[in-house]
C-alpha positions in Angstrom: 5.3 -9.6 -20.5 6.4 -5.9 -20.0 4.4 -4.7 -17.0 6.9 -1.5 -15.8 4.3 1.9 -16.0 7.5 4.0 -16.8 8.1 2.2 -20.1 6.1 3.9 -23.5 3.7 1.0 -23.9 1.9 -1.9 -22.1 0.0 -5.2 -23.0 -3.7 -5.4 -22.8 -3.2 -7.5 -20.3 -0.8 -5.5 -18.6 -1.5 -4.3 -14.9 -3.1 -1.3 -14.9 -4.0 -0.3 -11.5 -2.8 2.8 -9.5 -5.2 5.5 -11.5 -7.3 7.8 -10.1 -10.9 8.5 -11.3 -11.0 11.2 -14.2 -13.4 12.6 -15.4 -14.8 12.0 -19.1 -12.7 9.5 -21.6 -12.9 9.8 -25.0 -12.1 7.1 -27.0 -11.4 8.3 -30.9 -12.2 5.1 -33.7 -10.3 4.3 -36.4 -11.7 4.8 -39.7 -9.4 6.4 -42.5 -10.4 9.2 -44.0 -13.7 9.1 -42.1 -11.5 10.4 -38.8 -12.3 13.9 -40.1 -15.6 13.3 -38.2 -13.7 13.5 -35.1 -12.7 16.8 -35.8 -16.5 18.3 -35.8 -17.5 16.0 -32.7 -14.4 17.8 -30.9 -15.6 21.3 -32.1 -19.7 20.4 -30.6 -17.5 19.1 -26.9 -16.0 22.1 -26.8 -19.1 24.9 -27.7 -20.8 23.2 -24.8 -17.9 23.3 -22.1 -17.6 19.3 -22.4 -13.6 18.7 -21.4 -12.4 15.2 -21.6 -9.5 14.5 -19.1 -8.3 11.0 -20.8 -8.0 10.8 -24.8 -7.4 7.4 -26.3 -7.3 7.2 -30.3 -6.9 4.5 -32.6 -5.1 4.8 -36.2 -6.6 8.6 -37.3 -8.5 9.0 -34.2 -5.2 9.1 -32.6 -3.9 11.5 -34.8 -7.1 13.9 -34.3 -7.0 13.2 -30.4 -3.3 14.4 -30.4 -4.2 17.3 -32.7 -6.7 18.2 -29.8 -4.5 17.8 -26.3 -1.7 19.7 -28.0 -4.0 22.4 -29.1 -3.3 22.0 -33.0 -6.9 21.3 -33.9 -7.2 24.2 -36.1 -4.3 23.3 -38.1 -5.4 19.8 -39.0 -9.0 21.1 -39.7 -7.4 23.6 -41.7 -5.2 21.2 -44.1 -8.1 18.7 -43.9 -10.8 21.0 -45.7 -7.8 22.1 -48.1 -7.1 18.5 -49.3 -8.3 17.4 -53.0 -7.2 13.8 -54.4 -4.6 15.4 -56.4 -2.7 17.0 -52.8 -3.3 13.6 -51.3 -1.3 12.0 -53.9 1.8 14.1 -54.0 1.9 13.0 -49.9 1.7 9.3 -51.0 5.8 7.9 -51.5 4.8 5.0 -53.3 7.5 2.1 -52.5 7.2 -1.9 -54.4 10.0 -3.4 -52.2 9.4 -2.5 -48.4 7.2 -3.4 -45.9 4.5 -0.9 -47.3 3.4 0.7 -50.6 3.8 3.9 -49.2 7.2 5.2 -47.3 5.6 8.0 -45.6 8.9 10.0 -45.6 6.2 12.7 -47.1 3.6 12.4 -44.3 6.5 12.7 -41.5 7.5 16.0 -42.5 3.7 17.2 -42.8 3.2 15.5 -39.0 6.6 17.4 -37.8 5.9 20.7 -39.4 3.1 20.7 -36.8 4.1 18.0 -33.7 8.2 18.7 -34.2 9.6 17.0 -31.3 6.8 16.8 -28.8 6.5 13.7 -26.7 3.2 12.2 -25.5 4.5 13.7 -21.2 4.0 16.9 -23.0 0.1 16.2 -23.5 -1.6 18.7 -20.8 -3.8 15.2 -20.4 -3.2 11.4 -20.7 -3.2 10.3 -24.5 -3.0 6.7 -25.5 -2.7 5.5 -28.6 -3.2 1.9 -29.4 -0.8 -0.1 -31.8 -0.7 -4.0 -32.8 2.3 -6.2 -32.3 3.1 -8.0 -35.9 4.8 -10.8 -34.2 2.0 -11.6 -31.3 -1.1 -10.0 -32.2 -0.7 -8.4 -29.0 -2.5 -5.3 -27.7 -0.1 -2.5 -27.4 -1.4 1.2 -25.8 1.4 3.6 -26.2 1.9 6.1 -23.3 5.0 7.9 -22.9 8.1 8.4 -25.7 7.9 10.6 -29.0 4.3 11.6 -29.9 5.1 11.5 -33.9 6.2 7.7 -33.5 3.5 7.0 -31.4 0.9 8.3 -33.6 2.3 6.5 -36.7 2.3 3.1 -35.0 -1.0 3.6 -34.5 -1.8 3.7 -38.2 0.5 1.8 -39.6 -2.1 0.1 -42.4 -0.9 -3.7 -43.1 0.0 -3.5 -46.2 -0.1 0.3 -46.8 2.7 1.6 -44.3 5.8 -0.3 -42.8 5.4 -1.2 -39.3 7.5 1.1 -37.2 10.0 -0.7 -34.8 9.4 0.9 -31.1 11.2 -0.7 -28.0 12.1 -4.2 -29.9 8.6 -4.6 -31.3 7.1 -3.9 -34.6 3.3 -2.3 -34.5 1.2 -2.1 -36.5 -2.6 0.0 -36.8 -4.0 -0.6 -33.7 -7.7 -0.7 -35.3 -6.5 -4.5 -36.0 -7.1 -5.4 -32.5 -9.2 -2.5 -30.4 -10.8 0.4 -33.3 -12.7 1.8 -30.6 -10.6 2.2 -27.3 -13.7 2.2 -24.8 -11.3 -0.5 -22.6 -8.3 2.0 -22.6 -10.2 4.8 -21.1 -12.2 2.8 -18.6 -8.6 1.2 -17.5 -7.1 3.9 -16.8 -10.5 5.8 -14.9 -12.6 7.8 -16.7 -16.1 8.1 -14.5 -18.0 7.3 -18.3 -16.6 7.1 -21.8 -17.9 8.3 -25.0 -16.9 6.7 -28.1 -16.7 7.8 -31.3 -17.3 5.1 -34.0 -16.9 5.4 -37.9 -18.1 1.7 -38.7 -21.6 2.2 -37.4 -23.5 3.4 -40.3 -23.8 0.6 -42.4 -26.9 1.4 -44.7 -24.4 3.8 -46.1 -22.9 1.6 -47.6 -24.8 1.1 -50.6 -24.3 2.3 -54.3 -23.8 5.7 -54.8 -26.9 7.4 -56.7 -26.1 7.0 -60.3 -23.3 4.2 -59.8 -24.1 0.2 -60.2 -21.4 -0.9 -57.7 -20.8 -0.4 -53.9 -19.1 2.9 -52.2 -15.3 0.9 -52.0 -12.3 2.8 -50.9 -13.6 5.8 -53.1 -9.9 6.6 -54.2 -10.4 6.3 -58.1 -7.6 9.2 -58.5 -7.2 8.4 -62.2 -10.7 8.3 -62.6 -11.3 10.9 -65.5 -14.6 12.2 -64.5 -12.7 13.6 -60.7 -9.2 14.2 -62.7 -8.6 15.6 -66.1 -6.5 13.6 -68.5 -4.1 16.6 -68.6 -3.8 16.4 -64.8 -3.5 12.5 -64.7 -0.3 13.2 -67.1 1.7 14.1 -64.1 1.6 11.1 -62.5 3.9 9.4 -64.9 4.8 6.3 -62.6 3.2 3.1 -64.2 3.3 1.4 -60.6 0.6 4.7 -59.3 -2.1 4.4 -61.9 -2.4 0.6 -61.7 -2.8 0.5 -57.9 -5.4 3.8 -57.9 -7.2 3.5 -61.2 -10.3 1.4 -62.0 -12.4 -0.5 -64.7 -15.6 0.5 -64.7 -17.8 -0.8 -62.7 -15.0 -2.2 -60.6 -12.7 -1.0 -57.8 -9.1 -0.5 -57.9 -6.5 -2.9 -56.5 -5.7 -0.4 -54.1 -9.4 0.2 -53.3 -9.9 -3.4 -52.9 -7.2 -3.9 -50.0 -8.1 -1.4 -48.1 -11.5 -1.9 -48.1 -10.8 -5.5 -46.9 -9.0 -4.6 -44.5 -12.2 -2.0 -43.4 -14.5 -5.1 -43.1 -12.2 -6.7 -40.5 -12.2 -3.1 -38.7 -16.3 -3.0 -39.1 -16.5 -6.7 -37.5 -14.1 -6.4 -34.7 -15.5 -2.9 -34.2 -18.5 -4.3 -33.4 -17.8 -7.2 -31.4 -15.5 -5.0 -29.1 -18.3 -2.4 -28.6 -20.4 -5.3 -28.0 -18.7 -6.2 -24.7 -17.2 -2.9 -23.6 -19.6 -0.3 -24.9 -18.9 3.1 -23.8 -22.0 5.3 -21.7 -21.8 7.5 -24.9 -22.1 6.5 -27.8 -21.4 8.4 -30.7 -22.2 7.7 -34.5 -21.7 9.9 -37.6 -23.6 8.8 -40.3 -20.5 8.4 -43.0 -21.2 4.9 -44.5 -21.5 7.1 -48.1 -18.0 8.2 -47.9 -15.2 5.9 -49.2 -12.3 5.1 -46.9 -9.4 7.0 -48.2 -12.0 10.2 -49.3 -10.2 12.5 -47.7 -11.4 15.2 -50.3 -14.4 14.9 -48.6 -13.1 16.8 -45.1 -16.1 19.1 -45.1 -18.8 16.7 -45.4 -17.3 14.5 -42.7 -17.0 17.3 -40.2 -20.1 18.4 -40.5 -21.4 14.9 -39.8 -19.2 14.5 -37.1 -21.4 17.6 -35.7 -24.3 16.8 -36.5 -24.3 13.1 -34.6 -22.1 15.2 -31.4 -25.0 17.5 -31.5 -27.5 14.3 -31.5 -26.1 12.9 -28.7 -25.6 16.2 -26.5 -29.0 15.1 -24.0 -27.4 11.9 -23.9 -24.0 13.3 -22.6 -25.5 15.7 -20.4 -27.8 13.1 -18.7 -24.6 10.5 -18.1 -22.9 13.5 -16.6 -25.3 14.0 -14.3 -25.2 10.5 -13.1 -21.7 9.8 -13.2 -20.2 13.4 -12.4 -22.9 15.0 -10.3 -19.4 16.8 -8.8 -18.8 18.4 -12.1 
């Protein structure tokens, strides 16, 4: 076990002493395309003067919380609410014989148009991201080293993306083993923790008004009543319309694996908030949304928003108990 606190990542079960108190952790879920709610809960922190001093994000949460540290929040937000599902298609490098159906040659150059070479030391706070190890199952948080690689280790969706290799390991999406990183933040002493969780609204879930079957991943891109047949026509690749299209009534193969993989996420979600919940604990109502809707950027960060500005008393009243200081 890899204990040294100068390397870029330790175990769960790493030591982790030696860190002073704080202030406020935030701890960023996992969720997909439902991350964009992160992005309005950030906006609601900072109208009300509410500074976190420790970010921790899993798989898009740690995308968002770097976004945020490294001041780049209004560029995300911008190419969030400029997405439609025919832009998130042209970023999707679909590979049969790799690790992943998707390269992500195309999402690297987005993430170093905007990151370039910036390394997690160069974070004005402490930023963790959280990562699984394919070979152990391990817990891996991700602390120093090159904040691109760190973030895409982090999402690294079995299945969906190739692991990335980092110090002799190969991670994969951390929301596999910790989707809500309460434990990182309290490790490594924030005075009280508020988490963000996108697998909490569960009554969302059901059939969309008008539908007979169940919100799924919600990426029917060749579905002709979001996309034109004219428009499906440039999308010649075979391969690309079997994974994202859909019989009706039924989800897509694609739709299907991710959305399995998003019941294991929901279930550990739970049972880790279970026994480390955070003081704060956030909830945007986003069960509706399908997890690769990332069309729907408006809706989610408005959400976010609205459940920050729920919780505000909440946040407020823990502050005052566990930061009477300020």
């Amino acid at each position: 076990m890899n204990t040294e606190d100068n390397t870029p990542f330790a175990d769960l079960d790493a030591e982790k002493s030696g860190f002073e108190s704080a202030g406020i952790g935030l701890a960023l879920g996992g969720g997909l395309a439902r991350g964009f709610s992160h992005i309005g809960v950030l906006r609601v922190l900072e109208k009300n003067g509410i500074k976190p001093r420790i970010v921790a994000g899993t798989s898009i949460g740690a995308v968002v919380g770097a976004a945020y540290l490294a001041g780049k929040l209004d560029d995300i937000e911008d190419w969030a609410r400029s997405l439609n599902r025919l832009k998130i298609l042209s970023y999707l490098d679909i590979r049969v014989r790799s690790a992943g159906l998707i390269g992500g040659n195309r999402l690297d150059k987005l993430l170093g148009e905007h990151f370039g070479d910036m390394n997690i030391e160069d974070l004005p706070h402490p930023y963790i991201t959280i990562a699984a190890d394919l070979l152990t199952g391990h817990e891996v948080w991700m602390r120093r080293g090159n904040l691109i690689e760190a973030m895409k280790a982090s999402f690294a969706l079995p299945g969906v993306f190739p692991p990335v290799k980092r110090k002799d390991r190969l991670l994969i999406d951390g929301a596999l083993v910790n989707p809500v990183p309460v434990s990182v933040c309290q490790a490594l002493g924030a005075r009280m923790t508020i988490g963000v969780d996108l697998h909490a609204d569960i009554i969302g879930k059901a059939a969309k008004p008008g539908t007979t079957y169940q919100t799924v991943a919600g990426f029917d891109i060749f579905d002709e009543k979001d996309v034109p047949k004219e428009e499906q026509k440039k999308f010649k690749t075979g391969l690309s319309r079997r994974l994202f299209r859909r019989e009706e009534h039924n989800p897509s193969l694609f739709g299907v694996m991710v959305s399995s993989l998003g019941i294991i996420q929901d279930r550990l979600t739970r049972s880790r908030l279970a026994g480390e919940p955070p003081d704060i604990h956030i909830k945007p109502q986003i069960g509706h949304i399908g997890l690769l809707e990332f069309e729907k950027a408006p809706e989610l960060i408005a959400e976010g928003e609205a459940a920050a500005e729920k919780a505000l008393p909440d946040i407020r009243a823990a502050m005052s108990v566990f930061m009477p200081d300020g």
